[in-house]
Backbone and ligand atoms as CSV (ligand in chain L), in Angstrom:
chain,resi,resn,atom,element,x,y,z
A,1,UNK,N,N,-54.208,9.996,-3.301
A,1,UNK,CA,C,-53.919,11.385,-2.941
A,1,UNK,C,C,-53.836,11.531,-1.424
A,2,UNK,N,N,-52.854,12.349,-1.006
A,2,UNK,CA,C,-53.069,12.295,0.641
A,2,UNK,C,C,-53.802,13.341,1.118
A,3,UNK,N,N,-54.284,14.440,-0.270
A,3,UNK,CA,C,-55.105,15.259,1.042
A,3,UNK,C,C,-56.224,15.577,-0.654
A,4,UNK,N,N,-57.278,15.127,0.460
A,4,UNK,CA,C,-58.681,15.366,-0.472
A,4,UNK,C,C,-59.240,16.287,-1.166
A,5,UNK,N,N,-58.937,17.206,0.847
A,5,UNK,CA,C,-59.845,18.363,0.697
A,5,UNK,C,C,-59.245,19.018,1.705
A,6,UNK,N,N,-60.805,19.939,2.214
A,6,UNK,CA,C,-60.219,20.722,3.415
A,6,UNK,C,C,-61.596,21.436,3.724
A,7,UNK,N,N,-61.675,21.861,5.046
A,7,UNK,CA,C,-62.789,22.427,5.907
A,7,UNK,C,C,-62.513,23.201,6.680
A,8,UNK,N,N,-63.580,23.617,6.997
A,8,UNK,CA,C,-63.738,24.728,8.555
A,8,UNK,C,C,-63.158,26.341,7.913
A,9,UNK,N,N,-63.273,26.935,6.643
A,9,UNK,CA,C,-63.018,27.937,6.042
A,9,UNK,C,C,-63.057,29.106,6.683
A,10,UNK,N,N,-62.218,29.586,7.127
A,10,UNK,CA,C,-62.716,31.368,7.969
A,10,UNK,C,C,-61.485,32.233,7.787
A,11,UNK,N,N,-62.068,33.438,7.136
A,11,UNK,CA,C,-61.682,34.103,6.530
A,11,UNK,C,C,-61.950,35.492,7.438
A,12,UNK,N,N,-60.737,36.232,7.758
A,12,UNK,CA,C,-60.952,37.434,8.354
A,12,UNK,C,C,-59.942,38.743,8.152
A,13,UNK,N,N,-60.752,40.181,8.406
A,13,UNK,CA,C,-59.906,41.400,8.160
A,13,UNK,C,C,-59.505,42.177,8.839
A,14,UNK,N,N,-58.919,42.700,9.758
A,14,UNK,CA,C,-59.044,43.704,10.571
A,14,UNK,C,C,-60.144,44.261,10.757
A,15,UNK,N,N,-61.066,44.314,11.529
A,15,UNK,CA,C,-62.211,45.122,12.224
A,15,UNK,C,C,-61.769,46.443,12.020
A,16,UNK,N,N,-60.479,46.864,12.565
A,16,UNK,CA,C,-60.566,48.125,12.509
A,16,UNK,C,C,-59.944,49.116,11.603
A,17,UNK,N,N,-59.922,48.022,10.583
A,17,UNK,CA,C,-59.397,48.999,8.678
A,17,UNK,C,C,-60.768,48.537,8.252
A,18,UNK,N,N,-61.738,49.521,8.154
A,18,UNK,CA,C,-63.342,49.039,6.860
A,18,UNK,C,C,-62.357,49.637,5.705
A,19,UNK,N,N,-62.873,48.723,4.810
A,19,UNK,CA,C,-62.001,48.695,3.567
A,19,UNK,C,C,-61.070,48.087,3.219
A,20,UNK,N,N,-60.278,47.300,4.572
A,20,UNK,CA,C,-58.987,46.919,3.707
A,20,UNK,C,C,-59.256,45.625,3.115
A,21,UNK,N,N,-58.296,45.690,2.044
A,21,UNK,CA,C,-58.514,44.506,1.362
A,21,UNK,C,C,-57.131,43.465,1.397
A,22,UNK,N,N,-56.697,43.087,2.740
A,22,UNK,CA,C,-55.827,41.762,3.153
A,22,UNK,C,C,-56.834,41.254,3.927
A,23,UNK,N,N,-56.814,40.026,3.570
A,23,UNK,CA,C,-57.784,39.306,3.628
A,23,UNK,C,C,-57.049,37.859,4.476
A,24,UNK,N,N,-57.028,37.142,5.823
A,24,UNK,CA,C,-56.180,36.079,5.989
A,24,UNK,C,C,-57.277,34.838,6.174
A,25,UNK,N,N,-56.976,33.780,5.600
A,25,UNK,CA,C,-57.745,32.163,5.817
A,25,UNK,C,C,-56.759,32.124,7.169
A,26,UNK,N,N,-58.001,30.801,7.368
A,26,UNK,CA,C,-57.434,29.440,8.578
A,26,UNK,C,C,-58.470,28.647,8.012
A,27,UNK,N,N,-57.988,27.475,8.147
A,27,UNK,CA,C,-58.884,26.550,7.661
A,27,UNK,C,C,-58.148,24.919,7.928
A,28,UNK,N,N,-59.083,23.921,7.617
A,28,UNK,CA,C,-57.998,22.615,8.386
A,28,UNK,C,C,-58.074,21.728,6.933
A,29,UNK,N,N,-57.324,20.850,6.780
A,29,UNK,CA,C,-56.583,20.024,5.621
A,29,UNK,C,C,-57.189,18.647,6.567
A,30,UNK,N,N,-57.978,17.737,5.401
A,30,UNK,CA,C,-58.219,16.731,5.793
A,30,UNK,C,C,-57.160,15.032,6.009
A,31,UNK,N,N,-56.047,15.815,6.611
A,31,UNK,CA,C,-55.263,14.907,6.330
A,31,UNK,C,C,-53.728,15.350,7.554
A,32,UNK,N,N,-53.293,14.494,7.711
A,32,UNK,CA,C,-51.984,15.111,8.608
A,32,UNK,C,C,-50.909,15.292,7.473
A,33,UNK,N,N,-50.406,16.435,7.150
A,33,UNK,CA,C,-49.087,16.458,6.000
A,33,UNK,C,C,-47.824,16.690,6.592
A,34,UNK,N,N,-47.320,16.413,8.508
A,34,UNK,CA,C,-46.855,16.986,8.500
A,34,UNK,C,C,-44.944,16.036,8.081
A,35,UNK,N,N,-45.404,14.879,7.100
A,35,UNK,CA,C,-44.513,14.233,6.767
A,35,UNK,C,C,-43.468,14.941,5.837
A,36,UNK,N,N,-44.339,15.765,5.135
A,36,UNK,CA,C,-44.151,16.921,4.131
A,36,UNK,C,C,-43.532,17.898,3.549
A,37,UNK,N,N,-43.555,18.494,5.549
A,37,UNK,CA,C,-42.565,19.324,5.670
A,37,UNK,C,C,-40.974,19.359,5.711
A,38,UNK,N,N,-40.718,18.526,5.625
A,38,UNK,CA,C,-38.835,18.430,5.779
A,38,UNK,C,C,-38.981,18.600,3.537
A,39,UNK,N,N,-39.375,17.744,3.157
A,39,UNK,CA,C,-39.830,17.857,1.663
A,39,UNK,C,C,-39.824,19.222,1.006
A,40,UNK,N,N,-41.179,20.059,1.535
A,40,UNK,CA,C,-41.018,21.572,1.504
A,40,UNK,C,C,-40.256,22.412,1.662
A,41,UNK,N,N,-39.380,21.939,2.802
A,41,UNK,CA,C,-37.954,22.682,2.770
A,41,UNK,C,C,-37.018,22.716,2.280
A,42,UNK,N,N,-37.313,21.335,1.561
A,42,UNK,CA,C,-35.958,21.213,0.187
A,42,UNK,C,C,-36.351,21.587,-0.668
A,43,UNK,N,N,-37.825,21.895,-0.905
A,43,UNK,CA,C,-38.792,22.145,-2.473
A,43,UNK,C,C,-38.515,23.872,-2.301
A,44,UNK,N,N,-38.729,24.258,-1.358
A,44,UNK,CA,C,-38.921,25.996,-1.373
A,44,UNK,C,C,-37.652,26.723,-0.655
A,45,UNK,N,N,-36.964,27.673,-1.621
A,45,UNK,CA,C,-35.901,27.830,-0.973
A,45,UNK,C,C,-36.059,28.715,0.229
A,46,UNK,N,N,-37.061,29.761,0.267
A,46,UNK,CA,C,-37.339,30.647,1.508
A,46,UNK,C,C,-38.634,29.582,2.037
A,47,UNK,N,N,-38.058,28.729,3.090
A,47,UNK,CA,C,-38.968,28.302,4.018
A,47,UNK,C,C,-38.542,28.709,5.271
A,48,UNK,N,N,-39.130,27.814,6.182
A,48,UNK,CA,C,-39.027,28.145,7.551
A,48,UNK,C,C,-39.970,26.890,8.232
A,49,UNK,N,N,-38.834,25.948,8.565
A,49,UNK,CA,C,-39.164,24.610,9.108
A,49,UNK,C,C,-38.963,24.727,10.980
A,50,UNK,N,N,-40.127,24.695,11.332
A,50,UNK,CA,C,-40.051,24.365,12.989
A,50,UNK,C,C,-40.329,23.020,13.487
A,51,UNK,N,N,-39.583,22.095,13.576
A,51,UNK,CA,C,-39.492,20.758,14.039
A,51,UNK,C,C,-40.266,20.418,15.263
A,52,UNK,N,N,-39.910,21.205,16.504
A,52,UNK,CA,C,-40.268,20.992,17.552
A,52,UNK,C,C,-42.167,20.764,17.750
A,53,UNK,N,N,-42.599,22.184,17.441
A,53,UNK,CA,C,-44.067,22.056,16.930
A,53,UNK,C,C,-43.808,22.429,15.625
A,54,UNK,N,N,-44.162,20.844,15.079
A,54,UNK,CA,C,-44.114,20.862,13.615
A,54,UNK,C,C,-45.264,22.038,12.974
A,55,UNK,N,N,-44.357,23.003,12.030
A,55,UNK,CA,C,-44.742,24.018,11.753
A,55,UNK,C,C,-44.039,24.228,10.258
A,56,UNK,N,N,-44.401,24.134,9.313
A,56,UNK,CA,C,-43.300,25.564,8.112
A,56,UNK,C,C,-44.269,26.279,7.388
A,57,UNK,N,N,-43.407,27.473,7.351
A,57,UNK,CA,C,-43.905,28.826,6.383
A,57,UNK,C,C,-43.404,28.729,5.068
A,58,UNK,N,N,-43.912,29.011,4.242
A,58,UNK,CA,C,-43.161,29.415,2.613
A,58,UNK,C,C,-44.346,30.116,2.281
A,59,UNK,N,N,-43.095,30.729,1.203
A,59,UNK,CA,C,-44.621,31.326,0.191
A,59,UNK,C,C,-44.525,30.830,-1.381
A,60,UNK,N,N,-45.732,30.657,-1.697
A,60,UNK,CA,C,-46.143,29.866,-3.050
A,60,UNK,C,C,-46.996,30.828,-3.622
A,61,UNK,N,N,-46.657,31.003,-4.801
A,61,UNK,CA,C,-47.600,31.830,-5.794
A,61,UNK,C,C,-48.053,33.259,-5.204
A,62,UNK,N,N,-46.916,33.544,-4.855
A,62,UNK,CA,C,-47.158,34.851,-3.994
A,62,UNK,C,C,-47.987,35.018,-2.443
A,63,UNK,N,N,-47.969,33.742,-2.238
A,63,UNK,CA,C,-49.513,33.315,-0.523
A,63,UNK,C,C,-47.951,33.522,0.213
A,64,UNK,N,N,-48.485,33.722,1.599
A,64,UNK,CA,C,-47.385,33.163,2.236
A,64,UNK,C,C,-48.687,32.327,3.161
A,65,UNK,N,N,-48.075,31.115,3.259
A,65,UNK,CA,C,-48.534,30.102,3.852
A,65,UNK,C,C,-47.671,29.460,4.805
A,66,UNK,N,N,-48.523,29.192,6.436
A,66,UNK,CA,C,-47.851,28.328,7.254
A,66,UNK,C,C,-48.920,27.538,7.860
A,67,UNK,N,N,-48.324,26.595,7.794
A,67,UNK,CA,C,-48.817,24.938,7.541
A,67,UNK,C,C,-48.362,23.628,9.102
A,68,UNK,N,N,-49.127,23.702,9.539
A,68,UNK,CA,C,-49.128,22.421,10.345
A,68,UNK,C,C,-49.480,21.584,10.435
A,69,UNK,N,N,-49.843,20.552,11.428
A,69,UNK,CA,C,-50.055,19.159,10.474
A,69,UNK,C,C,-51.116,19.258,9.699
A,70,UNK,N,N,-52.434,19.871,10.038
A,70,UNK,CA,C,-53.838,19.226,9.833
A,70,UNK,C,C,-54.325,20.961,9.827
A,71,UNK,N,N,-53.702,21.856,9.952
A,71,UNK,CA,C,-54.616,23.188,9.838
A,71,UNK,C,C,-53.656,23.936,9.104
A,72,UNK,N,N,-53.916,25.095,8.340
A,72,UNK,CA,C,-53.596,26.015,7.736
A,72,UNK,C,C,-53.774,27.538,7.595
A,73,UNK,N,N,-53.175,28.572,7.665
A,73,UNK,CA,C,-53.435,30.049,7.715
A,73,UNK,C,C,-52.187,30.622,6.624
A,74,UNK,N,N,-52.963,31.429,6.389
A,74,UNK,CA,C,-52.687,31.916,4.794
A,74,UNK,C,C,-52.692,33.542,4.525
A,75,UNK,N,N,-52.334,34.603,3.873
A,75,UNK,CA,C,-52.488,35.521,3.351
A,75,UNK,C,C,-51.434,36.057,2.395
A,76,UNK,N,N,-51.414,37.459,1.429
A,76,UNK,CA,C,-53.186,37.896,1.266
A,76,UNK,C,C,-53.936,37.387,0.633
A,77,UNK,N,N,-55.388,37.971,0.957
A,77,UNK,CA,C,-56.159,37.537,-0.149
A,77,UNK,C,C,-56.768,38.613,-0.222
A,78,UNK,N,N,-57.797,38.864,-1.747
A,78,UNK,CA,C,-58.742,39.984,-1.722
A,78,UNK,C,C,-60.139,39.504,-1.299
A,79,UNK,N,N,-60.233,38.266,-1.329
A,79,UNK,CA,C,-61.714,38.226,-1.143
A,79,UNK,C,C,-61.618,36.424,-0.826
A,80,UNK,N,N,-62.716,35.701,-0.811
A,80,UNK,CA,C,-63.135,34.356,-0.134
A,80,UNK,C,C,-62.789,33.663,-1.249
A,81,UNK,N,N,-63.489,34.004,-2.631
A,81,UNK,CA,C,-63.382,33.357,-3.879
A,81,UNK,C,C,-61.758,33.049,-4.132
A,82,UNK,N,N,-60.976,34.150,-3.999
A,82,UNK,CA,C,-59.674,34.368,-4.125
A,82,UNK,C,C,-58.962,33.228,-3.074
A,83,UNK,N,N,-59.497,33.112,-2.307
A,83,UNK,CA,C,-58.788,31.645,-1.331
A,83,UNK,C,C,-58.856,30.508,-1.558
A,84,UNK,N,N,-60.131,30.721,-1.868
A,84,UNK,CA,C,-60.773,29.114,-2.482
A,84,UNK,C,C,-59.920,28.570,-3.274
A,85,UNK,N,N,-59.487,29.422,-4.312
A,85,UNK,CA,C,-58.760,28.903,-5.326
A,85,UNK,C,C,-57.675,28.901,-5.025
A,86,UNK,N,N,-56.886,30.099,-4.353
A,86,UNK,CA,C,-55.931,29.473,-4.186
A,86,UNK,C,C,-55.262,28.133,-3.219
A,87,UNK,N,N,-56.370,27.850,-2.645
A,87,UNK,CA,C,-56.298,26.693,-1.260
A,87,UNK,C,C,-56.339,25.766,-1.991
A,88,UNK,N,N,-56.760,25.485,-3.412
A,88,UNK,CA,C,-56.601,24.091,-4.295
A,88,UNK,C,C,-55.922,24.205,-4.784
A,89,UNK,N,N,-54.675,25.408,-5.089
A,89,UNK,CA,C,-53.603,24.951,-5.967
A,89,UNK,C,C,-52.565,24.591,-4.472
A,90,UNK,N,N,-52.775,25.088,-3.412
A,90,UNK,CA,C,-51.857,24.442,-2.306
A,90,UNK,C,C,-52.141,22.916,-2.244
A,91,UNK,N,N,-53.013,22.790,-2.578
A,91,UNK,CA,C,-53.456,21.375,-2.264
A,91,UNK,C,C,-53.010,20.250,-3.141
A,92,UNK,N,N,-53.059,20.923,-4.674
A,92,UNK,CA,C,-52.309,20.424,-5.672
A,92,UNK,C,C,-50.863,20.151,-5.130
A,93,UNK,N,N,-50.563,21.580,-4.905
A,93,UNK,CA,C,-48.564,21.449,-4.440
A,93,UNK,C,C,-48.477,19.906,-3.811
A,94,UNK,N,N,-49.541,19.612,-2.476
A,94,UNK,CA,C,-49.405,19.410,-1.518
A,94,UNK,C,C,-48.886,17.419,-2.109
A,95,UNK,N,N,-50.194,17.206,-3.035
A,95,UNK,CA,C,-50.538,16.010,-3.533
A,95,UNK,C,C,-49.613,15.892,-4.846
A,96,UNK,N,N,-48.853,16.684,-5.433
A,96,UNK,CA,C,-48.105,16.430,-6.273
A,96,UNK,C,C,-46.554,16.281,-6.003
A,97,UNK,N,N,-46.233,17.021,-4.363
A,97,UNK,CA,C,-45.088,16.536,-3.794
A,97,UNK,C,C,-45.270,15.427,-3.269
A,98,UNK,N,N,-45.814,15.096,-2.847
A,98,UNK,CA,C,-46.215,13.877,-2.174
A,98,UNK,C,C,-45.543,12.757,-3.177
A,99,UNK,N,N,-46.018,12.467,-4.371
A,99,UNK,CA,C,-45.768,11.868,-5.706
A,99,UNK,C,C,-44.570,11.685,-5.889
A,100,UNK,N,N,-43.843,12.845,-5.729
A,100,UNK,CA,C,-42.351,13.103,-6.151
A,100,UNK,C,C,-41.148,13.209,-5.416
A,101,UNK,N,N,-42.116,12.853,-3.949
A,101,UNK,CA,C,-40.829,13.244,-3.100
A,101,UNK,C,C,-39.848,11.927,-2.661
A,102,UNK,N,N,-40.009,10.970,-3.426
A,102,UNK,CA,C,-38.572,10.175,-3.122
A,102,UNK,C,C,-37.523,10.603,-4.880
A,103,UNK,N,N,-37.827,12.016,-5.062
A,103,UNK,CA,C,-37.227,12.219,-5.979
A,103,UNK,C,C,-36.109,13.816,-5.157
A,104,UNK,N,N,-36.598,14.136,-3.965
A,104,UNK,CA,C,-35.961,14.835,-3.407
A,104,UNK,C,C,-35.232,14.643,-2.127
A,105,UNK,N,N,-34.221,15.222,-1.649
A,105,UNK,CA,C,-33.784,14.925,-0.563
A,105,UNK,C,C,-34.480,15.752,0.427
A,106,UNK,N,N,-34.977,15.016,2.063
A,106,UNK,CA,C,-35.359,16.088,2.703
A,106,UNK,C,C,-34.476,16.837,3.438
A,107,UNK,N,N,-34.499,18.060,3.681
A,107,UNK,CA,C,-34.215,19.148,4.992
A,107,UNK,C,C,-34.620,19.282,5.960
A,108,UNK,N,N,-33.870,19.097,7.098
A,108,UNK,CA,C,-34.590,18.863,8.386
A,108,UNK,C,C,-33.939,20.394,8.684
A,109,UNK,N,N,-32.896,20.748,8.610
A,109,UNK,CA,C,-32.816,21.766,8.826
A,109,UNK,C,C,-33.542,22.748,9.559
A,110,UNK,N,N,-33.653,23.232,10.622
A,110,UNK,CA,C,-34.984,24.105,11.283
A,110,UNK,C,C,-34.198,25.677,11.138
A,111,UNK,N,N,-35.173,26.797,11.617
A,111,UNK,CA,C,-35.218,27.788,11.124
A,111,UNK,C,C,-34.863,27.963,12.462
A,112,UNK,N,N,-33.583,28.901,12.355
A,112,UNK,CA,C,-33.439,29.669,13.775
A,112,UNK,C,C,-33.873,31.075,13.865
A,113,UNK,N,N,-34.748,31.420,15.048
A,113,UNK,CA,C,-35.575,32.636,14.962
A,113,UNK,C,C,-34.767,33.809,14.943
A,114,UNK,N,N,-35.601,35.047,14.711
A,114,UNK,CA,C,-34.781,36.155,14.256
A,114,UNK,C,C,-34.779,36.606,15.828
A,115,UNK,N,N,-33.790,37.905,16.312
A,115,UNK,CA,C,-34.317,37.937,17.583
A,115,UNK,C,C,-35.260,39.228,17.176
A,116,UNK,N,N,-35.978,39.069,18.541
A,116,UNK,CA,C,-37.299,39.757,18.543
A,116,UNK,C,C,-36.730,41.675,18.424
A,117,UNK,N,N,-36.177,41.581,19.174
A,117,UNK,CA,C,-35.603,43.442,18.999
A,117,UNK,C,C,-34.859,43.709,17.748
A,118,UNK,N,N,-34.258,42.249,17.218
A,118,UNK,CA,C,-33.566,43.068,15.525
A,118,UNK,C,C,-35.218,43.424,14.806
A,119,UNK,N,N,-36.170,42.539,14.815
A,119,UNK,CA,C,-37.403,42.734,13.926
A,119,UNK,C,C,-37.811,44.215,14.382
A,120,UNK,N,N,-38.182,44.420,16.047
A,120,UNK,CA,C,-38.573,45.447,16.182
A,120,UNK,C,C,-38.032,46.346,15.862
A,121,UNK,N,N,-36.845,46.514,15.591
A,121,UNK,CA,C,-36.477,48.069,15.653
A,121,UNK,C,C,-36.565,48.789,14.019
A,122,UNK,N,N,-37.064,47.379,13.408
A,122,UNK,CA,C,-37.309,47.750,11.873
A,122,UNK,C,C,-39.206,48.016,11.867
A,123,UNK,N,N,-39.282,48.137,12.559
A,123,UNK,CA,C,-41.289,48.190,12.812
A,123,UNK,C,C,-41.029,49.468,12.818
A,124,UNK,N,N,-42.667,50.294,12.416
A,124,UNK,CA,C,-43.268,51.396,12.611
A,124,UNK,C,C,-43.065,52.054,14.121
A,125,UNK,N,N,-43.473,51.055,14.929
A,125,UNK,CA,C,-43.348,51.540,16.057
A,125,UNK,C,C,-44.643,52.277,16.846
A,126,UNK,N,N,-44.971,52.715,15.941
A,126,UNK,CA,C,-46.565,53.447,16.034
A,126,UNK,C,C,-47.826,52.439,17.062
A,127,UNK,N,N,-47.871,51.578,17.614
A,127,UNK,CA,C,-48.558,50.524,18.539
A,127,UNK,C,C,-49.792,50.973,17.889
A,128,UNK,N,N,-50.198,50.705,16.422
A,128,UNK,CA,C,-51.363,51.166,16.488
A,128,UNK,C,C,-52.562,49.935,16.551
A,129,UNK,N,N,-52.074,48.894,16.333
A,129,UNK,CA,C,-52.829,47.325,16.484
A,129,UNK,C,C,-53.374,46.940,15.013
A,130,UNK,N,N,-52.975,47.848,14.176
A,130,UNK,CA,C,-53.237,47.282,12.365
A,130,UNK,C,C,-53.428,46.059,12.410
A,131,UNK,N,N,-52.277,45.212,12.864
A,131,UNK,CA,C,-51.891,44.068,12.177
A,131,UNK,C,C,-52.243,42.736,13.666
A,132,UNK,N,N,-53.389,43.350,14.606
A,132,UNK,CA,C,-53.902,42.708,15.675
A,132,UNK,C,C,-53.072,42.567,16.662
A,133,UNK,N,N,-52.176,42.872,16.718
A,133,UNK,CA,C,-51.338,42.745,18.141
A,133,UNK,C,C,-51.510,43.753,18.498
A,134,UNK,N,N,-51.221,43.874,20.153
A,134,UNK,CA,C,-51.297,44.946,20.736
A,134,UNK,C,C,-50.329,46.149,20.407
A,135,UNK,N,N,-49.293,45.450,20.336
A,135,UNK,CA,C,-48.249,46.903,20.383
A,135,UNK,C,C,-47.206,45.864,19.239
A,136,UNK,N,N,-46.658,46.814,18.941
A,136,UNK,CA,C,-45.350,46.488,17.720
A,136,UNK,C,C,-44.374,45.222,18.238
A,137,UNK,N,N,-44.314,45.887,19.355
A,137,UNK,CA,C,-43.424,44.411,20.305
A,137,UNK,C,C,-43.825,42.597,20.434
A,138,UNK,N,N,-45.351,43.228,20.567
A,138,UNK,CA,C,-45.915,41.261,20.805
A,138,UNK,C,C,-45.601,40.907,19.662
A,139,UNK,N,N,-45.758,42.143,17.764
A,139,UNK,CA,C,-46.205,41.559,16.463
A,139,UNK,C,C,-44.759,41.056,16.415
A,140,UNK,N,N,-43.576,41.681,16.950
A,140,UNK,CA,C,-42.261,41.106,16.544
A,140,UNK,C,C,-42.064,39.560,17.313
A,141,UNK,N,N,-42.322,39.978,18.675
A,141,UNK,CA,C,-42.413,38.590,19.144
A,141,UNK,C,C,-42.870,37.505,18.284
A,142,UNK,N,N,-44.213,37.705,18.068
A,142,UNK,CA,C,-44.947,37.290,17.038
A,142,UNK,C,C,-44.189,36.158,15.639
A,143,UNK,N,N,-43.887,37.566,15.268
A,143,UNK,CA,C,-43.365,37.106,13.810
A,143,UNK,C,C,-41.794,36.328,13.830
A,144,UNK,N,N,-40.895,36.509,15.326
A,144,UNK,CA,C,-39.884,36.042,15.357
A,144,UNK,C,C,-40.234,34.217,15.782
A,145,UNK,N,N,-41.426,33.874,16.078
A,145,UNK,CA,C,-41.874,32.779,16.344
A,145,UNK,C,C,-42.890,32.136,15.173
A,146,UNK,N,N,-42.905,32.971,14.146
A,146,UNK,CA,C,-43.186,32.232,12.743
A,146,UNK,C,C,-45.003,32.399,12.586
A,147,UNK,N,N,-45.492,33.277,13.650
A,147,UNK,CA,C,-47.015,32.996,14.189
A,147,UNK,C,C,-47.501,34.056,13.390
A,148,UNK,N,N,-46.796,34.917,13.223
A,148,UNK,CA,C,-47.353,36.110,12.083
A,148,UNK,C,C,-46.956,36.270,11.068
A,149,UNK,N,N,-47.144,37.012,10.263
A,149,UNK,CA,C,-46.519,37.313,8.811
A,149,UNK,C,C,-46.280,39.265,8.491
A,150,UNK,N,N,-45.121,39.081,8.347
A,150,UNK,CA,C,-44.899,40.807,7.881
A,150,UNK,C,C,-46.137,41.273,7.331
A,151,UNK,N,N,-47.016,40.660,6.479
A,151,UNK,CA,C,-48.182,41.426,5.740
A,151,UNK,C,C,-48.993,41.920,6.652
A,152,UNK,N,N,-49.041,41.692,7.869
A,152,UNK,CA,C,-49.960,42.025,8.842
A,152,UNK,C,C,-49.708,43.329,9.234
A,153,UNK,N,N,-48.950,43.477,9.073
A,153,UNK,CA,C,-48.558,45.008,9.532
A,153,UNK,C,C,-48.468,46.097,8.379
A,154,UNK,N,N,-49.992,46.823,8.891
A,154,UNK,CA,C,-50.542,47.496,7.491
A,154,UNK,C,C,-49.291,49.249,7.800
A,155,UNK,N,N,-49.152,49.475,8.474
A,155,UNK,CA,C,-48.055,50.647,8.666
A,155,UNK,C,C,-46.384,50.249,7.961
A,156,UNK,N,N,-46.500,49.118,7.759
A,156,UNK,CA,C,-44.947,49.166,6.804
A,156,UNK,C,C,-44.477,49.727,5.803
A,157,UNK,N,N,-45.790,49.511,5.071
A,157,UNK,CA,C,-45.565,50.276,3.307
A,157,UNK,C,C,-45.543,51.353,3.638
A,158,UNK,N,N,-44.186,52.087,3.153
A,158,UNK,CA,C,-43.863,53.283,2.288
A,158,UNK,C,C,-43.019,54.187,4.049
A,159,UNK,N,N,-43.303,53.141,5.077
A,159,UNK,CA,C,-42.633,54.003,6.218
A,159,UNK,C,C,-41.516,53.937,6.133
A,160,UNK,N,N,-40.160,52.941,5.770
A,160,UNK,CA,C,-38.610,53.093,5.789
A,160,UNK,C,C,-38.450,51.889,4.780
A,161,UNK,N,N,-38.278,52.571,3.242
A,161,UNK,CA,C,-37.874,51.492,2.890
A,161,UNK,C,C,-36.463,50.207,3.108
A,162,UNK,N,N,-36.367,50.889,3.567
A,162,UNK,CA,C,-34.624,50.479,4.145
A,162,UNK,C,C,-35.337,49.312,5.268
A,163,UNK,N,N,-35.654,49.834,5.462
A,163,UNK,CA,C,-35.733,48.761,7.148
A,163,UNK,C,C,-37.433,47.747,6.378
A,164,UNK,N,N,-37.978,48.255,5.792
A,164,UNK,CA,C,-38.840,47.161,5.265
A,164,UNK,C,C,-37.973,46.021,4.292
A,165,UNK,N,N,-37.008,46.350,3.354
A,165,UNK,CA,C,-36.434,45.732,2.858
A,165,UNK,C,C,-35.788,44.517,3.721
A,166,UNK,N,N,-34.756,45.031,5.313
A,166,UNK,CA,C,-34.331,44.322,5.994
A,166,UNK,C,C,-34.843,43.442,6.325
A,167,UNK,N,N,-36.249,43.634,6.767
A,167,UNK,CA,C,-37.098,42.803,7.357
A,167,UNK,C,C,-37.601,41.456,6.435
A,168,UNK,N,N,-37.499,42.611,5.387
A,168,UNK,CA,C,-37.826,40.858,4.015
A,168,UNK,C,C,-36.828,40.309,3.966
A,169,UNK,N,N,-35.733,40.750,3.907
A,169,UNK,CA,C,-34.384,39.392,4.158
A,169,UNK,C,C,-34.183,39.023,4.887
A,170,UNK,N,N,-34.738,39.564,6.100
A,170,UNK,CA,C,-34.581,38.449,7.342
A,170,UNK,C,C,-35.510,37.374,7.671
A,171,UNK,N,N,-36.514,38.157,7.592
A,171,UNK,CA,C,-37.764,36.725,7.684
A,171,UNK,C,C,-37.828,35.351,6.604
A,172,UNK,N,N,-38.340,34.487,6.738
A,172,UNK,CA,C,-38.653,33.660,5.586
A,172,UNK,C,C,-39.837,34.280,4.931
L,1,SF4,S1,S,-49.586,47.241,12.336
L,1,SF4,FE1,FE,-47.373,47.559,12.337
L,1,SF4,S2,S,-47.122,49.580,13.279
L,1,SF4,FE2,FE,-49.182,48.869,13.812
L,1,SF4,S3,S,-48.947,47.819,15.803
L,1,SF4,FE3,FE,-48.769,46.285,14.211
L,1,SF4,S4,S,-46.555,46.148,13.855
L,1,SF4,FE4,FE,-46.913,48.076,14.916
């Protein structure tokens, strides 16, 4: 198997939503996978492969997960238990592609970023720091560099569906 396990578990919420229940891991993979990734990008059709600093996003079983060599960050989740488990079926993915992948071709293919002002101008706009960035601008920056995830931004739901929609077809 190439990856055992995994450590260093930390799990965190916005400080300043009590109550909310998105929940994001980081945590590290006992193993470097980042052979993997060109694999993943042929395995998952919405990925998002960054070559340079080996990096890809997908989402599996509803997680969206982005993955580098040896660490991992993840959301949502509702709770710790809820990660746990799902961090062993990634792990499964992880060790069962592994198995199969001279049965796929890889994609090197890299993800060209969105630009940062098309994302923003589909944001709330509201700088209220929900989703830990300072203002709407860094989270687009952010997310046009693969470092965030739309879920972070608790002001999306229900503000334009139109422009939330956009934003899901543009991102991976
Ligand atoms: S949570 Fe959304 S609206 Fe609030 S600052 Fe972040 S991106 Fe802007």
């Amino acid at each position: 198997m190439l990856v055992q396990g995994y450590s260093d578990l930390e799990i965190s919420t916005p400080d300043c939503m009590p109550g909310i229940t998105i929940w994001t891991a980081g945590f590290k993979l006992d193993a470097d996978v980042s052979s993997l990734f060109p694999y993943i990008n042929a395995d998952i059709k919405k990925s998002a492969y960054y070559a340079e600093h080996p990096c890809i996003l997908f989402e599996l079983e509803g997680v969206k997960w982005s993955l580098y060599p040896n660490k991992v960050s993840a959301l949502p989740f509702e709770d710790k238990a809820q990660a746990e488990g799902f961090i062993l079926h990634l792990i499964d993915y992880l060790n069962d592609l592994n198995e199969r992948k001279h049965t796929i071709d890889p994609s090197y293919e890299v993800y060209k970023p969105i630009p940062v002002l098309d994302i923003f101008k589909c944001l709330p706009g509201t700088n209220c720091k929900k989703c830990e960035y300072s203002t709407c601008m860094a989270f687009a920056a952010a997310l046009s560099k693969g470092e965030a995830m739309l879920d972070q931004c608790l002001e999306i739901k229900g503000f334009d569906i139109s422009k939330e929609t956009k934003l899901k077809e543009m991102l991976p």
